[in-house]
PyMOL Python script that loads the backbone (N, CA, C, O; Angstrom):
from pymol import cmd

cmd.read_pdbstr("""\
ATOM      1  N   UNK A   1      89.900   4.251   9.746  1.00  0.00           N
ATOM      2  CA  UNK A   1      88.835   3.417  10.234  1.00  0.00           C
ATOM      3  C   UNK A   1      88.855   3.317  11.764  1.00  0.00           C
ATOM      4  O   UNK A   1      87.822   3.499  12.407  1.00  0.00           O
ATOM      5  N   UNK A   2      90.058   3.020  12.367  1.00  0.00           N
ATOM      6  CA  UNK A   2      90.161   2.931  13.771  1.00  0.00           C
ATOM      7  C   UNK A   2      89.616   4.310  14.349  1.00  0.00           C
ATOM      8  O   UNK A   2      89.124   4.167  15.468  1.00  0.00           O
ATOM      9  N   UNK A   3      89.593   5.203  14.013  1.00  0.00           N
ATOM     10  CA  UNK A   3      89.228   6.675  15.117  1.00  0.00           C
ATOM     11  C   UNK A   3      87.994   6.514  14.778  1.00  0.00           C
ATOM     12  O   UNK A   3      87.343   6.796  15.784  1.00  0.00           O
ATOM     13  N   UNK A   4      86.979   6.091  13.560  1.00  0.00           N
ATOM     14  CA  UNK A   4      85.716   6.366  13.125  1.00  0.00           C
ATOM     15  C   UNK A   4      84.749   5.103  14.280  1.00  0.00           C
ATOM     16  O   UNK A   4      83.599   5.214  14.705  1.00  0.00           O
ATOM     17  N   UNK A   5      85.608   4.144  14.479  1.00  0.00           N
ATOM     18  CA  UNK A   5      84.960   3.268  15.589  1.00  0.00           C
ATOM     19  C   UNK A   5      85.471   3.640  16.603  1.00  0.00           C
ATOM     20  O   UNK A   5      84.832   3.445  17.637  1.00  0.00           O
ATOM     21  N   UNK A   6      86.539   4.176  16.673  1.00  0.00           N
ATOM     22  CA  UNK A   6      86.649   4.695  18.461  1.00  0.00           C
ATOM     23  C   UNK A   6      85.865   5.906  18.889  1.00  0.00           C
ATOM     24  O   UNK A   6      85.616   6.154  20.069  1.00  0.00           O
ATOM     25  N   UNK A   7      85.362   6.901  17.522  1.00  0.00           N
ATOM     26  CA  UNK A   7      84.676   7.638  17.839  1.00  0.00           C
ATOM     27  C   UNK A   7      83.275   7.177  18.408  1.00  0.00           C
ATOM     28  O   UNK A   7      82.913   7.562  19.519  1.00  0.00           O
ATOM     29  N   UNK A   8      82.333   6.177  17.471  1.00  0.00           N
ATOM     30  CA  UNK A   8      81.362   5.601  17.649  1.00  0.00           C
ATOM     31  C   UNK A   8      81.444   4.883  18.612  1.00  0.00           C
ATOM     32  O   UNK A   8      80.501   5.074  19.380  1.00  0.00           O
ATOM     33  N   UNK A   9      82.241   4.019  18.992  1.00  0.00           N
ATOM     34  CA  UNK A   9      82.309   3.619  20.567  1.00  0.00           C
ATOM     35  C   UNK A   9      82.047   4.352  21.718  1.00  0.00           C
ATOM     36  O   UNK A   9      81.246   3.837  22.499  1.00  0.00           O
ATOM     37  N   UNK A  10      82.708   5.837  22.125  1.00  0.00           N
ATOM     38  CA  UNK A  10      82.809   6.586  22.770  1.00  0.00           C
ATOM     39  C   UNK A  10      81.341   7.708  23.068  1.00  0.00           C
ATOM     40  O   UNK A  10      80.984   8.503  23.938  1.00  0.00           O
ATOM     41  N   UNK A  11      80.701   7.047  21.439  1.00  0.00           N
ATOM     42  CA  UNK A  11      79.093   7.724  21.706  1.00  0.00           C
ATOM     43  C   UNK A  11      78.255   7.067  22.341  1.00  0.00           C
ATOM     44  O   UNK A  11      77.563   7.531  23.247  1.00  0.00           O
ATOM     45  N   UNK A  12      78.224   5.770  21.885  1.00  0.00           N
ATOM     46  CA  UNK A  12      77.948   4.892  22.497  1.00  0.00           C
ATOM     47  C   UNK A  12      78.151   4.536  23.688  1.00  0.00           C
ATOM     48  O   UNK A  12      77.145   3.963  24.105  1.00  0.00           O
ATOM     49  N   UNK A  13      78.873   4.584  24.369  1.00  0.00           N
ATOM     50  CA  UNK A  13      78.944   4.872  25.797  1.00  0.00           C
ATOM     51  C   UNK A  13      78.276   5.880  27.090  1.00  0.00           C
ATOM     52  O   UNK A  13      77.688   5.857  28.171  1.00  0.00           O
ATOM     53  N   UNK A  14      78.961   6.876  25.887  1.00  0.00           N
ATOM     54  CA  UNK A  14      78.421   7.965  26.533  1.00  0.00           C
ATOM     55  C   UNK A  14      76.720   8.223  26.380  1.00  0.00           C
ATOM     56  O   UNK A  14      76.260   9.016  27.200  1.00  0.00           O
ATOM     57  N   UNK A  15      76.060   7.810  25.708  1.00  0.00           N
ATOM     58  CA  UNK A  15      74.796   7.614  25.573  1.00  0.00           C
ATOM     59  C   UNK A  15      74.045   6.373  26.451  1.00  0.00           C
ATOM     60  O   UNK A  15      72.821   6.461  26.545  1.00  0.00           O
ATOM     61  N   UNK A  16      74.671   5.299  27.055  1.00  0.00           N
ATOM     62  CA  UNK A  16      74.014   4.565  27.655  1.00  0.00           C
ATOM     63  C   UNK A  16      74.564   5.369  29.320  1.00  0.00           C
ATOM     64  O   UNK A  16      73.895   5.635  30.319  1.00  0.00           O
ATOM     65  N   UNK A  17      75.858   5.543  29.060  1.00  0.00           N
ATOM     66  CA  UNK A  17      75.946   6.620  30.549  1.00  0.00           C
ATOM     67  C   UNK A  17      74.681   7.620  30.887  1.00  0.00           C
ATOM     68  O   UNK A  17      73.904   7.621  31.842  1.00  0.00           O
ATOM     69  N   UNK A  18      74.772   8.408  29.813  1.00  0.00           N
ATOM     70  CA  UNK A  18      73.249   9.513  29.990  1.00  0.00           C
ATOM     71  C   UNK A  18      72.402   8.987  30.133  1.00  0.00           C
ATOM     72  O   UNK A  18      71.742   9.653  30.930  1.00  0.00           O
ATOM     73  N   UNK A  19      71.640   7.732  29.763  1.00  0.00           N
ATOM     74  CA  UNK A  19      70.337   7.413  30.026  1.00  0.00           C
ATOM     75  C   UNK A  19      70.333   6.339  31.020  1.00  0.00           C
ATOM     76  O   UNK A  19      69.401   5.535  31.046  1.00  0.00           O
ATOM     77  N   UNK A  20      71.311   6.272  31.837  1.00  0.00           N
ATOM     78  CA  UNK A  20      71.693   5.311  33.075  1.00  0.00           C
ATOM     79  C   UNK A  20      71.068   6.486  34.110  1.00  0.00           C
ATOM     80  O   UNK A  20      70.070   6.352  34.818  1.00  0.00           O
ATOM     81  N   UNK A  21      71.966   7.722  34.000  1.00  0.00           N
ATOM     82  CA  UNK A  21      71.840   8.741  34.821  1.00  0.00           C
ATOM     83  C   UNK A  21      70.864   9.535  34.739  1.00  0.00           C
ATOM     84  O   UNK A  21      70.653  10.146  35.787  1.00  0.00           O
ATOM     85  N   UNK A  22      70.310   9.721  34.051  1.00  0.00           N
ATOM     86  CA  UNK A  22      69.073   9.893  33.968  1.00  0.00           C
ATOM     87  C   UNK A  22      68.028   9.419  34.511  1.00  0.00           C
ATOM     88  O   UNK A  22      67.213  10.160  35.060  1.00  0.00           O
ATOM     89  N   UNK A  23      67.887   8.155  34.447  1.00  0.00           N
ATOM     90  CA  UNK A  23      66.713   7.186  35.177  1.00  0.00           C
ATOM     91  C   UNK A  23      67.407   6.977  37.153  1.00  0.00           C
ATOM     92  O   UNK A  23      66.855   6.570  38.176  1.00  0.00           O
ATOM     93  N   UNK A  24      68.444   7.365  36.935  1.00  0.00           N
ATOM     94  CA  UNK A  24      68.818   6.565  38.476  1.00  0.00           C
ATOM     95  C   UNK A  24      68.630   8.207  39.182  1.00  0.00           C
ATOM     96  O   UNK A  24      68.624   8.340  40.406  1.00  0.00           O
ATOM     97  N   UNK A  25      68.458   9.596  38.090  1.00  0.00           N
ATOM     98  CA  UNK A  25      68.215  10.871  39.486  1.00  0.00           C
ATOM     99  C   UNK A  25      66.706  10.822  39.796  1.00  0.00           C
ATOM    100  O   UNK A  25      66.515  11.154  40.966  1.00  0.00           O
ATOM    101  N   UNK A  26      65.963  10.624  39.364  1.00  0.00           N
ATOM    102  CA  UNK A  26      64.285  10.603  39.908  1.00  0.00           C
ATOM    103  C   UNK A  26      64.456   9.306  41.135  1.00  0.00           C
ATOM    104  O   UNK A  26      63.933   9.676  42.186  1.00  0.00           O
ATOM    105  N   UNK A  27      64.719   8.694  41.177  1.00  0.00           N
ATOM    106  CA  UNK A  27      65.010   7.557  41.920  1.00  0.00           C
ATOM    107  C   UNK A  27      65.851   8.732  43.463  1.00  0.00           C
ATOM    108  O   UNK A  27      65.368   9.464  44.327  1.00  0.00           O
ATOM    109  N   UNK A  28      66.471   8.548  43.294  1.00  0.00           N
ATOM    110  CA  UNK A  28      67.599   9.315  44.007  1.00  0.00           C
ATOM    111  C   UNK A  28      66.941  10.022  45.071  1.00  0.00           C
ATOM    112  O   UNK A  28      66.860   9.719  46.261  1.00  0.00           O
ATOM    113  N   UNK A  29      66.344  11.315  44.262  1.00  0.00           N
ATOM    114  CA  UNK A  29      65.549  12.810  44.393  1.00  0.00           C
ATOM    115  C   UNK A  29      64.445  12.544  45.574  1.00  0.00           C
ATOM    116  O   UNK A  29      64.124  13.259  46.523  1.00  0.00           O
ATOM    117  N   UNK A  30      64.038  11.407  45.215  1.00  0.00           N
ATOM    118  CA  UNK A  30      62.856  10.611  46.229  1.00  0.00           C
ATOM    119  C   UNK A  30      63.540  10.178  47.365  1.00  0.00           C
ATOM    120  O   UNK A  30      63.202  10.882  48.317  1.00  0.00           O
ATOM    121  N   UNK A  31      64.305   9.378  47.663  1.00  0.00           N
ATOM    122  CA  UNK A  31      64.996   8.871  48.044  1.00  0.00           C
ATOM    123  C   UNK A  31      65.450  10.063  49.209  1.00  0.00           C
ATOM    124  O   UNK A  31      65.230   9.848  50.401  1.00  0.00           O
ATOM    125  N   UNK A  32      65.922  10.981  48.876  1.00  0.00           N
ATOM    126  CA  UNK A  32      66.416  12.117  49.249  1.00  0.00           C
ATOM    127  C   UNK A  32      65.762  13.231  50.123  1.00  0.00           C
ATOM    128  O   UNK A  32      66.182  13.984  51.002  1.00  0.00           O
ATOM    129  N   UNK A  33      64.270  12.971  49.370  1.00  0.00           N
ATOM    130  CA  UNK A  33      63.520  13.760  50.186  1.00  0.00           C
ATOM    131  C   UNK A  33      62.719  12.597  51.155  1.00  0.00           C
ATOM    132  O   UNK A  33      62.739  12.954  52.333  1.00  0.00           O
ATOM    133  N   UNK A  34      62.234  11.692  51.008  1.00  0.00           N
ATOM    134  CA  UNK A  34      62.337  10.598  52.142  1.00  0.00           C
ATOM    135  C   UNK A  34      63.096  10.766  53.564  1.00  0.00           C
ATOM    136  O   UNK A  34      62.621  10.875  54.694  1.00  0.00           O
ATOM    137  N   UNK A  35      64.297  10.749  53.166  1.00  0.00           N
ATOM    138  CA  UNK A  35      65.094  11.313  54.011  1.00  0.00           C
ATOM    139  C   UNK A  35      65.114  11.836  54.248  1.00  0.00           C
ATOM    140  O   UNK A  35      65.783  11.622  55.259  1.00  0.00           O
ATOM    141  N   UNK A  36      64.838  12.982  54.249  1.00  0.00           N
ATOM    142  CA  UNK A  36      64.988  14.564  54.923  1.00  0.00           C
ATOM    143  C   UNK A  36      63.583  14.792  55.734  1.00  0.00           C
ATOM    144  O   UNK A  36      63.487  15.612  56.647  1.00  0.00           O
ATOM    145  N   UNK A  37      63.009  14.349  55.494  1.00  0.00           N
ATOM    146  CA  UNK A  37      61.638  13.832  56.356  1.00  0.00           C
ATOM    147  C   UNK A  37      61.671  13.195  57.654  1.00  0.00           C
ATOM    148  O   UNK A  37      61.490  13.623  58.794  1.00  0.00           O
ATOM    149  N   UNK A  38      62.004  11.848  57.091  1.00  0.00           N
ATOM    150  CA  UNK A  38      62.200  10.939  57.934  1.00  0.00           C
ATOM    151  C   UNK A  38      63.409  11.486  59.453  1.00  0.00           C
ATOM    152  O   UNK A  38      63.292  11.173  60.638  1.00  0.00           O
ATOM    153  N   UNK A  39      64.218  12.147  58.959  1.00  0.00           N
ATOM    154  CA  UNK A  39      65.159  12.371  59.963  1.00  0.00           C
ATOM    155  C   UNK A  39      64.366  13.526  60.738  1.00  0.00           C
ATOM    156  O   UNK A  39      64.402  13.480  61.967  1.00  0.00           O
ATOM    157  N   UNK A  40      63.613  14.617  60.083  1.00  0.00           N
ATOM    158  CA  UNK A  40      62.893  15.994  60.998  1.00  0.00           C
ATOM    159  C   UNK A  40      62.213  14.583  61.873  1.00  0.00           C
ATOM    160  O   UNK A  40      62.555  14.333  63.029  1.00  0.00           O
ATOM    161  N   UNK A  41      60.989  13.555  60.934  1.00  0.00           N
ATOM    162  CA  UNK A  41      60.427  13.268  62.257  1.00  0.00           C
ATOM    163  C   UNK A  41      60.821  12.810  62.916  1.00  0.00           C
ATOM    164  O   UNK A  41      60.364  12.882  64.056  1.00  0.00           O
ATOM    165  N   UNK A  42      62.023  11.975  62.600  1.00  0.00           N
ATOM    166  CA  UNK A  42      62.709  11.489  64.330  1.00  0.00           C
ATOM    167  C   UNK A  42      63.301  12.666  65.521  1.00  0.00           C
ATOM    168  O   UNK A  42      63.403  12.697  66.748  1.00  0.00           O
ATOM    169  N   UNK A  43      63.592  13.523  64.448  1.00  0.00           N
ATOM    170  CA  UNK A  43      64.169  14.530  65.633  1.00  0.00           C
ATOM    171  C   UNK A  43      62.862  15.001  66.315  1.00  0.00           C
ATOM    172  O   UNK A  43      62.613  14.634  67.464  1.00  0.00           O
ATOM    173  N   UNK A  44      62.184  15.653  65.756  1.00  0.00           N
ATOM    174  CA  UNK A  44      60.801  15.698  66.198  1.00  0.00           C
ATOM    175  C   UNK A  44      60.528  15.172  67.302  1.00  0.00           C
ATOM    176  O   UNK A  44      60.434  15.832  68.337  1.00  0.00           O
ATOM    177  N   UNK A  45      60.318  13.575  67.219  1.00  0.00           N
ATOM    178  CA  UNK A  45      59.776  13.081  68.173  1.00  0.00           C
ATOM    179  C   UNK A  45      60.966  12.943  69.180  1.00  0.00           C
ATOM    180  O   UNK A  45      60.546  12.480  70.240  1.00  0.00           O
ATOM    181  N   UNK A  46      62.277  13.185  69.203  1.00  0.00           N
ATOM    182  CA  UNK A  46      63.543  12.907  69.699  1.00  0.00           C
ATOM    183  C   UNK A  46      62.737  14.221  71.077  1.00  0.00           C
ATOM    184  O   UNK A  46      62.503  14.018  72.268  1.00  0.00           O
ATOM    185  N   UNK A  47      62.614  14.929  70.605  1.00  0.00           N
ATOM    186  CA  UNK A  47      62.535  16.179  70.712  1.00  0.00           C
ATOM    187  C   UNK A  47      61.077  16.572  72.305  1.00  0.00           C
ATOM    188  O   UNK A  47      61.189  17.049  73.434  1.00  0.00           O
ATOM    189  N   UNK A  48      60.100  16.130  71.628  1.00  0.00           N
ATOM    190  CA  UNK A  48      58.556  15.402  72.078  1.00  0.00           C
ATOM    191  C   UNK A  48      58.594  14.936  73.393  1.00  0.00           C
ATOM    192  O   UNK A  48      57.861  15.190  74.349  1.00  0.00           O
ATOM    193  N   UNK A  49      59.966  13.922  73.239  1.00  0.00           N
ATOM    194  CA  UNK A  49      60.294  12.711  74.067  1.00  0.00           C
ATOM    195  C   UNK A  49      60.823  13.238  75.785  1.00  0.00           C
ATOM    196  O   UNK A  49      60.757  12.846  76.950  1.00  0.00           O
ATOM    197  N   UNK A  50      61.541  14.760  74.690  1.00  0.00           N
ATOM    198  CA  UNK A  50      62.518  14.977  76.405  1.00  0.00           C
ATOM    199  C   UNK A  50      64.075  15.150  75.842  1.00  0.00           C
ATOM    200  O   UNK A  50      64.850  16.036  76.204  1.00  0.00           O
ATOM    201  N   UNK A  51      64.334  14.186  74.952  1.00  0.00           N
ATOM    202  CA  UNK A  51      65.454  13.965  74.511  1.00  0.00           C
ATOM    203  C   UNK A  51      66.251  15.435  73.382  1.00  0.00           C
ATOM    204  O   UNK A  51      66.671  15.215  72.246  1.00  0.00           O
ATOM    205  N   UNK A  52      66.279  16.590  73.940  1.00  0.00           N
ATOM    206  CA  UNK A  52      66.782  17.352  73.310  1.00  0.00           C
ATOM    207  C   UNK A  52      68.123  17.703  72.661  1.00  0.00           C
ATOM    208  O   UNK A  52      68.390  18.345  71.645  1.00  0.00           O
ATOM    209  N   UNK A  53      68.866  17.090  73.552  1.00  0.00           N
ATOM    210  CA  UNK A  53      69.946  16.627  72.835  1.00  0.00           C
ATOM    211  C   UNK A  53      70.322  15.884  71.526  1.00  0.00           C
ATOM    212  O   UNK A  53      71.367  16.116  70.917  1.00  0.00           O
ATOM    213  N   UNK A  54      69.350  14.930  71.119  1.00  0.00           N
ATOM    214  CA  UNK A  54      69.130  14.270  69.774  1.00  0.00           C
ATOM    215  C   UNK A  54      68.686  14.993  68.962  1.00  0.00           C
ATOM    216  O   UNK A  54      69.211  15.190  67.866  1.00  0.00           O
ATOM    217  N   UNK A  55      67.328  15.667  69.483  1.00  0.00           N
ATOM    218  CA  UNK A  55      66.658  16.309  68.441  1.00  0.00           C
ATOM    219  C   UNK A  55      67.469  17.343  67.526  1.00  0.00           C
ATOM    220  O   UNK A  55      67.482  17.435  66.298  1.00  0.00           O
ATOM    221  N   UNK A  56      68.362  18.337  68.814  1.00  0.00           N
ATOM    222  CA  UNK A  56      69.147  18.971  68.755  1.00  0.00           C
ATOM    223  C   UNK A  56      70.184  18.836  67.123  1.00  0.00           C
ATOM    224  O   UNK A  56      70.162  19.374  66.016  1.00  0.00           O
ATOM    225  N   UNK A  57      70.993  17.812  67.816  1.00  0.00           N
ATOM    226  CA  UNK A  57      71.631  16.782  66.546  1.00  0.00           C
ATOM    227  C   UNK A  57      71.542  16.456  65.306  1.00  0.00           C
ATOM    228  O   UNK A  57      72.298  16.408  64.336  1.00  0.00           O
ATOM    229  N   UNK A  58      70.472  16.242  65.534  1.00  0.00           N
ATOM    230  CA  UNK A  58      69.430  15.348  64.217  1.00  0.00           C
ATOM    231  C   UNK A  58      68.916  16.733  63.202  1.00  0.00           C
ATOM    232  O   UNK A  58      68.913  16.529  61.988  1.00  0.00           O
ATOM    233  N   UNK A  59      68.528  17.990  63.662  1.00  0.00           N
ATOM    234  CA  UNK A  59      67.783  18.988  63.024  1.00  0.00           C
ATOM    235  C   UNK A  59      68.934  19.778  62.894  1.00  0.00           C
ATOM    236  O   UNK A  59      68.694  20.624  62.032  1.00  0.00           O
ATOM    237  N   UNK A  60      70.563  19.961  63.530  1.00  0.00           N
ATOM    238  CA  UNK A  60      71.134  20.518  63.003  1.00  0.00           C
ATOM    239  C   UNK A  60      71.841  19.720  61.758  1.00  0.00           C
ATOM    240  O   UNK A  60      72.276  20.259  60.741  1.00  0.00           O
ATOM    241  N   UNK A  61      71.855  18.687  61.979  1.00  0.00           N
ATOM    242  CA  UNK A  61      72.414  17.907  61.097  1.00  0.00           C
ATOM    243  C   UNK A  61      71.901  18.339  59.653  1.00  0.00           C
ATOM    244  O   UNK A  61      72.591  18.867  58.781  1.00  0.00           O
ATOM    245  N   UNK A  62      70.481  17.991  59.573  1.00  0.00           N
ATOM    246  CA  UNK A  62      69.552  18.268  58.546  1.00  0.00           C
ATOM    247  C   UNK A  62      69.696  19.825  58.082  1.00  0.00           C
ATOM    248  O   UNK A  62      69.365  19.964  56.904  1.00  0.00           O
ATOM    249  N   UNK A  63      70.029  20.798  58.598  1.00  0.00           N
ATOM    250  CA  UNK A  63      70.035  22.110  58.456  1.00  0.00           C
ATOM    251  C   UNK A  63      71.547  22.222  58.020  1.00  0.00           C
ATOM    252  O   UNK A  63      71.775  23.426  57.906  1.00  0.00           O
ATOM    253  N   UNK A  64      72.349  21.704  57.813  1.00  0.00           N
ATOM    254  CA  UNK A  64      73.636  21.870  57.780  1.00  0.00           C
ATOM    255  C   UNK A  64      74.028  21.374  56.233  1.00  0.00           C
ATOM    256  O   UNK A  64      74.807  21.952  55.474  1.00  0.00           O
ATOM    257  N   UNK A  65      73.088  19.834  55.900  1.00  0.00           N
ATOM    258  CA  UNK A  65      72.932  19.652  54.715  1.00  0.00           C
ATOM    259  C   UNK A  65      72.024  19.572  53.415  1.00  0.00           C
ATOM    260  O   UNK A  65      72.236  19.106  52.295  1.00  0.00           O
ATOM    261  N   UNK A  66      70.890  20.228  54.012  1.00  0.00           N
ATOM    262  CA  UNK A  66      70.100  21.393  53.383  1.00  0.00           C
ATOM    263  C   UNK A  66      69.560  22.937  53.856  1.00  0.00           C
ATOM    264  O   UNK A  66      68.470  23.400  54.194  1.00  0.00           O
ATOM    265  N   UNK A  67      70.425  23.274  53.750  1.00  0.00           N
ATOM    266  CA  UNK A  67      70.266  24.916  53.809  1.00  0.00           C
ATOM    267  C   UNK A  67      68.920  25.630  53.720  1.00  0.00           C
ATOM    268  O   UNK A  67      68.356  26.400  54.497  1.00  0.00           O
ATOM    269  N   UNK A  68      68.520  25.045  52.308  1.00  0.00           N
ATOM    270  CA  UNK A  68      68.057  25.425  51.789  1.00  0.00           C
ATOM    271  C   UNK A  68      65.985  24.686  51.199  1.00  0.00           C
ATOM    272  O   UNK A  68      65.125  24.844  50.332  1.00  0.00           O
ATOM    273  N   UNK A  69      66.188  24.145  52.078  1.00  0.00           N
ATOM    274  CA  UNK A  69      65.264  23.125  51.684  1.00  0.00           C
ATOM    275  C   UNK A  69      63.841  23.928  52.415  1.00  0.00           C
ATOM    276  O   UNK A  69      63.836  24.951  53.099  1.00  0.00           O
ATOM    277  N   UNK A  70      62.805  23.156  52.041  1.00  0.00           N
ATOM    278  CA  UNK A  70      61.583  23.714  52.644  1.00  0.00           C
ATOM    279  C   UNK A  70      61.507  24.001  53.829  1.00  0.00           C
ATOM    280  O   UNK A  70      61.071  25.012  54.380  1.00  0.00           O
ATOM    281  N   UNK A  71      62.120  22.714  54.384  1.00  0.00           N
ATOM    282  CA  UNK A  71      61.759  22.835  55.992  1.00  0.00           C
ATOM    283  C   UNK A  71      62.947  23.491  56.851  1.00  0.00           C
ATOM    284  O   UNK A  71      63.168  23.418  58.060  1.00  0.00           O
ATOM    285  N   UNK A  72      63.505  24.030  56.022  1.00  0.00           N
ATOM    286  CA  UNK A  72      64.558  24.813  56.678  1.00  0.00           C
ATOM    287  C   UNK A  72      64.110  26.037  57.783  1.00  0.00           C
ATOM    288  O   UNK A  72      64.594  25.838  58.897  1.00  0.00           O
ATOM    289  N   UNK A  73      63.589  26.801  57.715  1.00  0.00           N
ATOM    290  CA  UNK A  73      63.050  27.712  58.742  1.00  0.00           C
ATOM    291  C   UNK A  73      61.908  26.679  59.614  1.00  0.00           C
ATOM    292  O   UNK A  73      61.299  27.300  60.486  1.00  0.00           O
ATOM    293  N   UNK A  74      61.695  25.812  59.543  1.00  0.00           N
ATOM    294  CA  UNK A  74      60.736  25.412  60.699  1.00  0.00           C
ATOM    295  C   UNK A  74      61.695  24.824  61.430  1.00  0.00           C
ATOM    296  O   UNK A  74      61.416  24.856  62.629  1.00  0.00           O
ATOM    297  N   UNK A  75      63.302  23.997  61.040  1.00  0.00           N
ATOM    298  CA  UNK A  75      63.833  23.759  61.611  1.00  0.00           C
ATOM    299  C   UNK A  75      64.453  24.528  62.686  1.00  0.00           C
ATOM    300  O   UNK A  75      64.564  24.352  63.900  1.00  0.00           O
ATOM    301  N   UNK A  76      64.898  25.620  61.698  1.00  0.00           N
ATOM    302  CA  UNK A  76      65.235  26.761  62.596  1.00  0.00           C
ATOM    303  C   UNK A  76      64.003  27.216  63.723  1.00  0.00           C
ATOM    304  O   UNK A  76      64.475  27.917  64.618  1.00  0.00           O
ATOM    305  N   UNK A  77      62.832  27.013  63.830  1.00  0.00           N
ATOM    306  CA  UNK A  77      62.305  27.251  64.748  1.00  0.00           C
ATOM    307  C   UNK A  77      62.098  25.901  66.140  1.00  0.00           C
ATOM    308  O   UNK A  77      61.843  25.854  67.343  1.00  0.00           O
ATOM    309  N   UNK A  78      62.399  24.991  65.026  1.00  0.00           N
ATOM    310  CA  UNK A  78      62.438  23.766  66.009  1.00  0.00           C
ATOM    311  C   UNK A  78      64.006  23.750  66.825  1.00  0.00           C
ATOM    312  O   UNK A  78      64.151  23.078  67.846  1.00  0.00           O
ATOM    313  N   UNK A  79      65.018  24.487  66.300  1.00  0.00           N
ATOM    314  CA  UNK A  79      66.073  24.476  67.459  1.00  0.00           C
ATOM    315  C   UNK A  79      65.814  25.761  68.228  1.00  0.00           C
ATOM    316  O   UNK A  79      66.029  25.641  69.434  1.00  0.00           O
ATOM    317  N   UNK A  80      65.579  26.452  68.000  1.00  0.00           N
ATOM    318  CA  UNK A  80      65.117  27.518  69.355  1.00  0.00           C
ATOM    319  C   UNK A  80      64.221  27.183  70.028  1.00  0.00           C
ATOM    320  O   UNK A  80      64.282  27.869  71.049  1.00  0.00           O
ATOM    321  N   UNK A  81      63.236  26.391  70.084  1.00  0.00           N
ATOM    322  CA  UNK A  81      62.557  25.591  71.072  1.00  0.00           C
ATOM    323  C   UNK A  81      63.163  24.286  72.130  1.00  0.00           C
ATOM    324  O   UNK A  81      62.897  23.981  73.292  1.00  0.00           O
ATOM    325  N   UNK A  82      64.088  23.716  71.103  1.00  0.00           N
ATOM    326  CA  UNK A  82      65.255  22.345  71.623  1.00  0.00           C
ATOM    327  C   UNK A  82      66.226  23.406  72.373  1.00  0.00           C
ATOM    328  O   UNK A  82      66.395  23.081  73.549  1.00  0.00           O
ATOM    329  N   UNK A  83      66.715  24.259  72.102  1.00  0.00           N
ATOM    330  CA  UNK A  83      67.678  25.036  73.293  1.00  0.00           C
ATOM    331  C   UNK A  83      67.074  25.742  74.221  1.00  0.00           C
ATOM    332  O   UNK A  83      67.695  26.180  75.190  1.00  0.00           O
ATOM    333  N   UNK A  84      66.173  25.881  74.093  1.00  0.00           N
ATOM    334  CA  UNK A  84      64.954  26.990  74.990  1.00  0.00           C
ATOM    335  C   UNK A  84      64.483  26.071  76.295  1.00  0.00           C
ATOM    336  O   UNK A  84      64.109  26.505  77.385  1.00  0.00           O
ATOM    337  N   UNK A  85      64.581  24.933  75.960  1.00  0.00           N
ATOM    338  CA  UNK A  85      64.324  23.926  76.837  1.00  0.00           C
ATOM    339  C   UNK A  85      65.525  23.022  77.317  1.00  0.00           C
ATOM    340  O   UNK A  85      65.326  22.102  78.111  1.00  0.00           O
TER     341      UNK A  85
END
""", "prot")
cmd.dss("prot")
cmd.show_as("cartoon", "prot")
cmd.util.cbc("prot")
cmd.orient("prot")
């Protein structure tokens, strides 16, 4: 009897775990790309400003921890303009 409820316990768990994690990655994902936004436009305007050194910062930063993301080659074109200057 004891393993047949420790088994069922352990599903039980693990089933409110999965549907915890589940609902909290759409949340996240947003969250995430928010961010990755939000930081190009500050560098952006970091950038706009004069302040190339930030922008600098800020867009390698972003390029360093998405590789791979959309705005990855515009970044890359936005630091050859921030060092160009």
């Amino acid at each position: 009897m004891t393993s047949k409820s420790g088994i069922l316990r352990f599903a039980a768990i693990t089933l409110v775990a999965l549907g915890l994690t589940a609902c909290a990655s759409n949340d996240e994902l947003q969250t995430e790309v928010e961010s990755i936004t939000d930081a190009y436009n500050e560098a952006q305007t970091s950038v706009n400003r004069g302040n190339f050194r930030r922008g600098i910062q800020i867009f390698e930063a972003i390029q360093a921890r998405y590789p791979f993301s959309d705005l990855a080659r515009q970044i890359q074109l936005e630091l050859m303009y921030a060092y160009y200057n």
